[in-house]
C-alpha positions in Angstrom: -15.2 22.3 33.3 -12.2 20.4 34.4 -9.0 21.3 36.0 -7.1 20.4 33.3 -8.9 22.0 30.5 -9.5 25.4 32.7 -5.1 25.5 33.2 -4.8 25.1 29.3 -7.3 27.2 28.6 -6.1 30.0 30.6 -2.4 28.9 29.5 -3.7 29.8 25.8 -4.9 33.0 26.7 -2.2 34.2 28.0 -2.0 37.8 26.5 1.0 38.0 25.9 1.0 35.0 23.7 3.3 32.9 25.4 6.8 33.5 26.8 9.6 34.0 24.0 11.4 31.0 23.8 8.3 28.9 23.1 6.2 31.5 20.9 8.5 30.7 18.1 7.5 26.8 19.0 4.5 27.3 19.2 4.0 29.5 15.5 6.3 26.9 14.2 3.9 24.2 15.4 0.6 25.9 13.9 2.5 26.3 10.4 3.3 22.5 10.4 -0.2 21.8 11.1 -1.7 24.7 8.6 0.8 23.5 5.9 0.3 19.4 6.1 -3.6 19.7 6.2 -4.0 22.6 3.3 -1.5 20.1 1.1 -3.4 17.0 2.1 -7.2 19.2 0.7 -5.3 19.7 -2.1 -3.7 16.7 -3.0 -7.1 14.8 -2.3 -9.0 17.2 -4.0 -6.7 16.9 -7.1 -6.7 13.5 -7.4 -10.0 13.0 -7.1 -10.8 15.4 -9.2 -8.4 14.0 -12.0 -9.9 10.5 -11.6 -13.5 11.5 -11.8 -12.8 13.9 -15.2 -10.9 10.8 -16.6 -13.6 8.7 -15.8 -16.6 10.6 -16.6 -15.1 10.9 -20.4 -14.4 7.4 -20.8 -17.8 6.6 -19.6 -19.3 9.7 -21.7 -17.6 8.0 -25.1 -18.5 4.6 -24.0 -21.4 4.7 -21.1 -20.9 2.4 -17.9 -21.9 -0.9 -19.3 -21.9 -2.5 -23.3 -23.3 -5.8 -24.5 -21.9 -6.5 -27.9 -21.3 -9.7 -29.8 -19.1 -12.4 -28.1 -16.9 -12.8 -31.4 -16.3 -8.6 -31.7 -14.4 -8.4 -28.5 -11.8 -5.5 -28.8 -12.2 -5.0 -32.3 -14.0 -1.6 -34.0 -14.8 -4.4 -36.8 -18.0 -6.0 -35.4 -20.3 -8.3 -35.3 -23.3 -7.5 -34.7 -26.5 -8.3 -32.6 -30.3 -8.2 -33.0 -31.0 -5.5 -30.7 -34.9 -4.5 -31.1 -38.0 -3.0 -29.1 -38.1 -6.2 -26.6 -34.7 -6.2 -25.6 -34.2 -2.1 -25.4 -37.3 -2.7 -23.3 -36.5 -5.4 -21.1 -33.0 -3.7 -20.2 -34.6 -0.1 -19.2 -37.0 -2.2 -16.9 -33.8 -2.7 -14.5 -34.1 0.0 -11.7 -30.1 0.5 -11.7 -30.2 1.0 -15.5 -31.1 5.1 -16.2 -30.6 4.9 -19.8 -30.0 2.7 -22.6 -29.0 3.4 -26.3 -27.9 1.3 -29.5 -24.6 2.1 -31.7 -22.9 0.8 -34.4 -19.6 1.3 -35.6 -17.3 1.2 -39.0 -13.7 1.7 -39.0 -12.7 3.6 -42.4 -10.4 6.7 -43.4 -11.2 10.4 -44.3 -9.3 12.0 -46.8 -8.8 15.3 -48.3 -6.6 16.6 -51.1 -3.9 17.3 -48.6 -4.0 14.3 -46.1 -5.7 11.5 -44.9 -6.6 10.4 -41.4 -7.6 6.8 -39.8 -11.3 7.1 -37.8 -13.9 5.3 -36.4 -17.5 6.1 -37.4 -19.8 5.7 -35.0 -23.8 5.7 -35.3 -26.4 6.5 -32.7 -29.9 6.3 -33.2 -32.9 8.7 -32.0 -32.4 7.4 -28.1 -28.9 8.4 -27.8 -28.6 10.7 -25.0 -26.2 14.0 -26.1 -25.6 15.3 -22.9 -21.9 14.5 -22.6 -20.9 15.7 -26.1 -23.0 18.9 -25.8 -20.8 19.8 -22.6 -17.6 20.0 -25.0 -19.4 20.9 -28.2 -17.9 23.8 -29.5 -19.4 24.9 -32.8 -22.4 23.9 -34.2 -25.2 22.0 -33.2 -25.9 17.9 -32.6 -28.1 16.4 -35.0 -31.3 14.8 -34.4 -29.9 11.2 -35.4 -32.0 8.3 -36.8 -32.3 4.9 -37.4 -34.6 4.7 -39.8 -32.9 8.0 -42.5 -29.4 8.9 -43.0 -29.2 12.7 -42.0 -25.2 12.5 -43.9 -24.0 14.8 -41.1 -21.4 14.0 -38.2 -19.7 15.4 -35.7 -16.0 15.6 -35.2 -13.3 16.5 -33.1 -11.6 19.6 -32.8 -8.3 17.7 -32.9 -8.9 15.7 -36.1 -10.4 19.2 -37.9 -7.2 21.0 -37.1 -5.2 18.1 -38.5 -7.3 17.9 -41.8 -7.3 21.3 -42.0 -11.2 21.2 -42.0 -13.9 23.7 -40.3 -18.0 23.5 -39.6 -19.8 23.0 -42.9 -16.9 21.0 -45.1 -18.0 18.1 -46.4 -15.5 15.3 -46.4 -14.8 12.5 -47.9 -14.8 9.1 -46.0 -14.0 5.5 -47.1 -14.3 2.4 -46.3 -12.5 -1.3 -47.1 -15.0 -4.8 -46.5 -15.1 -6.7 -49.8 -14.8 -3.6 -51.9 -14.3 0.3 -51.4 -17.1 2.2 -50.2 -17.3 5.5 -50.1 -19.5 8.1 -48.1 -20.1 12.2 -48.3 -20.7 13.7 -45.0 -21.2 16.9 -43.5 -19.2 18.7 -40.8 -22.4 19.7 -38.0 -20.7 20.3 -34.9 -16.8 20.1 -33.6 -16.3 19.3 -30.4 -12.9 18.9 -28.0 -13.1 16.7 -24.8 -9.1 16.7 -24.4 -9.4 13.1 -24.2 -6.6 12.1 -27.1 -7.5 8.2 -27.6 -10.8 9.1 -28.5 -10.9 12.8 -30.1 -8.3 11.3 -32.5 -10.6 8.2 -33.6 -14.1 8.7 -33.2 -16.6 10.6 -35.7 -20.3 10.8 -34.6 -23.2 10.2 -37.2 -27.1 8.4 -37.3 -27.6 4.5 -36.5 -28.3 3.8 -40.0 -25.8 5.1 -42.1 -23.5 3.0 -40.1 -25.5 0.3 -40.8 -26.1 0.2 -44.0 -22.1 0.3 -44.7 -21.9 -2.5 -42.6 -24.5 -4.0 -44.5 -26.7 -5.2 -41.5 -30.4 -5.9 -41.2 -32.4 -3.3 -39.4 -32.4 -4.7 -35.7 -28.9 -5.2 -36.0 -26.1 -3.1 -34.0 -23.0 -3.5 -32.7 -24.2 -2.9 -29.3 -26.0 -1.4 -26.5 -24.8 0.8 -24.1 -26.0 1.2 -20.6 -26.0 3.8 -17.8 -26.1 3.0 -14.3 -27.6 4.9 -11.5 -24.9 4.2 -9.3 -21.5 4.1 -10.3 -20.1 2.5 -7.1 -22.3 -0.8 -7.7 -20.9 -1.1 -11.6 -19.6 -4.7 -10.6 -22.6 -6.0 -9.0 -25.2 -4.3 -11.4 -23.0 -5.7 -14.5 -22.9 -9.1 -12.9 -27.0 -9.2 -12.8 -27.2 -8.1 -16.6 -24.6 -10.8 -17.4 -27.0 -13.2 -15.7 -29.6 -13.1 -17.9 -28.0 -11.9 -20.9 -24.8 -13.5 -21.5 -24.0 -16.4 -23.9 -27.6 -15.7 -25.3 -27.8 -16.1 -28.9 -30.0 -13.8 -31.4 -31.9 -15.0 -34.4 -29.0 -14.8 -36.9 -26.2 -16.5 -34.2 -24.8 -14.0 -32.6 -24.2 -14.4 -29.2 -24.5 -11.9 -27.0 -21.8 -10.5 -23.9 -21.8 -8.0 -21.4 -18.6 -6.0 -19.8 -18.6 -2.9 -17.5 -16.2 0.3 -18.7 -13.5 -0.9 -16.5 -13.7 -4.2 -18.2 -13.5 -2.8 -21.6 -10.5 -0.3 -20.7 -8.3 -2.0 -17.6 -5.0 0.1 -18.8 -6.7 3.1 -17.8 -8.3 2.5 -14.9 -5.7 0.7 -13.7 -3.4 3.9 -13.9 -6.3 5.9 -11.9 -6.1 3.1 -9.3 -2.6 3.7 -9.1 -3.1 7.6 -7.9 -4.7 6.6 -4.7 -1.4 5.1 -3.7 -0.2 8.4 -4.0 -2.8 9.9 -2.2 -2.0 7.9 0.8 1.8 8.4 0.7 0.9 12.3 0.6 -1.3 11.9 3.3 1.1 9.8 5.8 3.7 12.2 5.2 2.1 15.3 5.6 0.4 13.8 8.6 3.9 12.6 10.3 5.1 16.3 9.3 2.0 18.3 11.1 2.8 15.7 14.3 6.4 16.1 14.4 6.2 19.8 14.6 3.7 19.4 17.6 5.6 17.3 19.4 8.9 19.4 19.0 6.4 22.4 20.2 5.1 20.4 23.6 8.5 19.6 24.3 9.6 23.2 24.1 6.6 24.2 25.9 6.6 21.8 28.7 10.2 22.6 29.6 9.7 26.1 29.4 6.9 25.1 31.9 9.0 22.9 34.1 8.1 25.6 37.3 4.6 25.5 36.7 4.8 21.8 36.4 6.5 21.3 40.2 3.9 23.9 41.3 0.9 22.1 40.3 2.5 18.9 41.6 3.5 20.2 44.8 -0.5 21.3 45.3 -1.8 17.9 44.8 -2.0 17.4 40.8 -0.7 13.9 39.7 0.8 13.8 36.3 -2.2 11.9 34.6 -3.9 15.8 35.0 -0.8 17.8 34.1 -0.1 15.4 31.2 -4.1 16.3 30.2 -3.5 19.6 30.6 -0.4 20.1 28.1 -3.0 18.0 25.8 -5.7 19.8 25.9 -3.5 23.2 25.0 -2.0 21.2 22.1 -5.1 20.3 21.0 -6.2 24.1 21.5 -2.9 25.2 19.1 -3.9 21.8 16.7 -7.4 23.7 16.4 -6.2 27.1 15.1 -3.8 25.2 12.8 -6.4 23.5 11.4 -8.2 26.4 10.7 -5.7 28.3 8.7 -5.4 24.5 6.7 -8.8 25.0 5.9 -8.7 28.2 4.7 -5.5 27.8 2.4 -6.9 24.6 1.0 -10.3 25.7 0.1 -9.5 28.6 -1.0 -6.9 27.0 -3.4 -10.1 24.7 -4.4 -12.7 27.4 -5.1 -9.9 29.7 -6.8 -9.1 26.8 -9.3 -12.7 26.1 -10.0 -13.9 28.9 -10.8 -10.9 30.6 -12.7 -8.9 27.5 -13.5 -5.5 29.5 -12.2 -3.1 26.4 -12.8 -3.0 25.3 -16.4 -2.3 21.7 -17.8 -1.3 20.4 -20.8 -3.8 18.9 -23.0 -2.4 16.2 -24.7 -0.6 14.8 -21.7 -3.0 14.9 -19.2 -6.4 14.9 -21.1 -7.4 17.9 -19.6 -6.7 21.7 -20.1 -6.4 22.9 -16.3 -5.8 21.1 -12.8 -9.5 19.9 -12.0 -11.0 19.7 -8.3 -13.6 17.9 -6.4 -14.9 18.9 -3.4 -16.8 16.8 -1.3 -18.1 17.7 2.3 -16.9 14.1 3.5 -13.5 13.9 2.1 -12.8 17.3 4.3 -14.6 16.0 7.2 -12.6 12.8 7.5 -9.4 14.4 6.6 -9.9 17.3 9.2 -10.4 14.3 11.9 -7.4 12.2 10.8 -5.5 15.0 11.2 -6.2 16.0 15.0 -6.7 12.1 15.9 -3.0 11.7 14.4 -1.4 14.5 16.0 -3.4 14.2 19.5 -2.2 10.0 19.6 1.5 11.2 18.5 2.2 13.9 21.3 0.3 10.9 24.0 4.2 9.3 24.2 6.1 12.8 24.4 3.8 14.2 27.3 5.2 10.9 29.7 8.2 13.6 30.2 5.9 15.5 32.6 6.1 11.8 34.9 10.2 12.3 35.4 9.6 15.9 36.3 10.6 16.6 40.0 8.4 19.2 42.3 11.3 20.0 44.7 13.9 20.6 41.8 11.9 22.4 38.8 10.4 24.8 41.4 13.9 26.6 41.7 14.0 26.0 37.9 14.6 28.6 35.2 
């Protein structure tokens, strides 16, 4: 062991705790430290949290990548495109693609003797994967949906059934406008509520070829594909490779096909969630100057209350390269058992919300019904060593004091 770290270490044991005028400085120093790192846990786990429960429901209503017609771009009105065995084939035979599924969609009103509401129906077929939907499913069950037979049920939102007055079992009437009026009888199977307002408020779920046949399309036809990836962090590169060999393709009857990622498709939005990491990093540079302004007010206090110890140890041989160590190595001791009480508020903050979801938020603002968080082992690892790399390189310049000490006067000081 050193001679610097044994003096600090015996400084910090001390059993009385420290003399009076710095214990105050030194409790005041731990709180900083405690305070600025549970806030940053937080604030990072909030975020995070928000962005990934915004993401994960704009990917669940429309999957990470989609190759529709070229001439259908941001409209529900499409065109469509022959999507058959080969293709669904050949795009599942990527090894970054997990999942593939065809849709089609029909913009159209429903209407009931009281009120009428805008919509967009849109059809899956027998591939369609119903994991997301049965996670906010609330009553009822998900059909088994088809290409080939119209079942004549769909799914709605809990949102759109409160404002149509409707429940699980009506049948409603929805219509639709193309050259003439068309009209179609379906059955309420299951309600569901994401909390995600753009979509609850537009989208009713049915089978592939009910949707189909209103558009009036041949049997291959859809107006899309949508794709899952197995890794969300290489979106960009996987879409890119799709794009490749798929885009500006045409199909038997002209269409020509185009492929965009979920970013792509909706850039408001994950533009805003870019935005929150700005945040994230203002949060974290001022918590962290916070935390290492307290410490250095704390060594400052501390080293002049040491001033006699300081001309001791100089006056036996110690140059101020090992004192200076010395005062780090307690700081970094008091740092420590800051950083422990940190950890402690801020995950227990985190496990308290995620399991009892204390803090409530307002649906229709925030598209979510309580303040989510994400926990990740890394984020608290990197965080926890910012914090003590920050606050160790802030109190280097303050501890050049101990240089302009003198043995022969701070001996006699008191």
């Amino acid at each position: 062991m050193s001679f610097s770290l044994f003096i600090a270490r015996r400084i910090y044991r001390e059993s009385d705790g420290g003399k009076q005028v710095s214990r105050p400085a030194v409790l005041i120093a731990m709180a900083g430290i405690a305070i600025g790192l549970a806030v940053m846990i937080i604030a990072v786990a909030v975020v995070v949290g928000f962005k990934s429960e915004v993401r994960d429901k704009v990917v669940g209503f429309g999957s990470h990548i989609q190759i529709t017609n070229l001439d259908a771009v941001n409209s529900y009105e499409t065109h469509p495109v022959v999507v058959g065995d080969s293709m669904m084939t050949a795009l599942a035979g990527y090894p970054e693609v997990s999942h593939v599924q065809r849709y089609s969609t029909k913009p159209g009103m429903i209407k009931t003797d009281e009120a009428f509401q805008g919509m967009v129906l849109k059809g899956v077929g027998p591939e369609f994967d119903p994991h997301f939907i049965k996670e906010y499913l609330l009553e009822g069950e998900i059909p088994v949906f088809s290409d080939s037979v119209s079942t004549n049920k769909v799914l709605i939102s809990k949102d759109l059934a409160a404002k149509l007055k409707l429940k699980l079992g009506d049948k409603i009437y929805t219509y639709y406008i193309q050259d003439d009026i068309r009209a179609r009888r379906l059955t309420i199977a299951g309600i569901y509520q994401t909390n995600f307002s753009e979509y609850d408020n537009l989208f009713l779920l049915t089978d592939l070829y009910t949707v189909n046949r209103l558009n009036g399309w041949q049997p291959e036809q859809v107006s899309g594909v949508e794709l899952e990836v197995n890794d969300y962090n290489r979106l960009d590169e996987i879409t890119y490779k799709i794009a490749e060999d798929t885009d500006n393709q045409h199909d038997l009857f002209g269409g020509t096909y185009y492929v965009r990622n979920i970013e792509q498709l909706n850039p408001q939005i994950f533009e805003w969630l870019g935005l929150l990491d700005t945040n994230i990093w203002v949060i974290l540079v001022l918590m962290m100057g916070v935390a290492g302004f307290t410490m250095i007010s704390g060594l400052l206090i501390i080293i002049i209350e040491r001033t006699n110890m300081i001309g001791i140890l100089k006056a036996l041989g110690a140059d101020n390269f090992t004192i200076r160590k010395t005062f780090l190595w307690f700081s970094v001791f008091l740092i420590g058992k800051g950083m422990i009480l940190g950890n402690i508020i801020g995950l227990a903050f985190c496990f308290l919300q995620s399991y009892f979801q204390i803090f409530k938020l307002d649906p229709t603002n925030y598209y979510m019904d309580s303040v989510p968080v994400y926990f990740n082992i890394w984020f608290l690892l990197l965080i926890n060593a910012g914090t003590l790399l920050s606050s160790v390189l802030m109190l280097i310049g303050p501890s050049f004091i101990i240089a302009k000490i003198n043995p022969a006067s701070s001996m006699r000081y008191e």
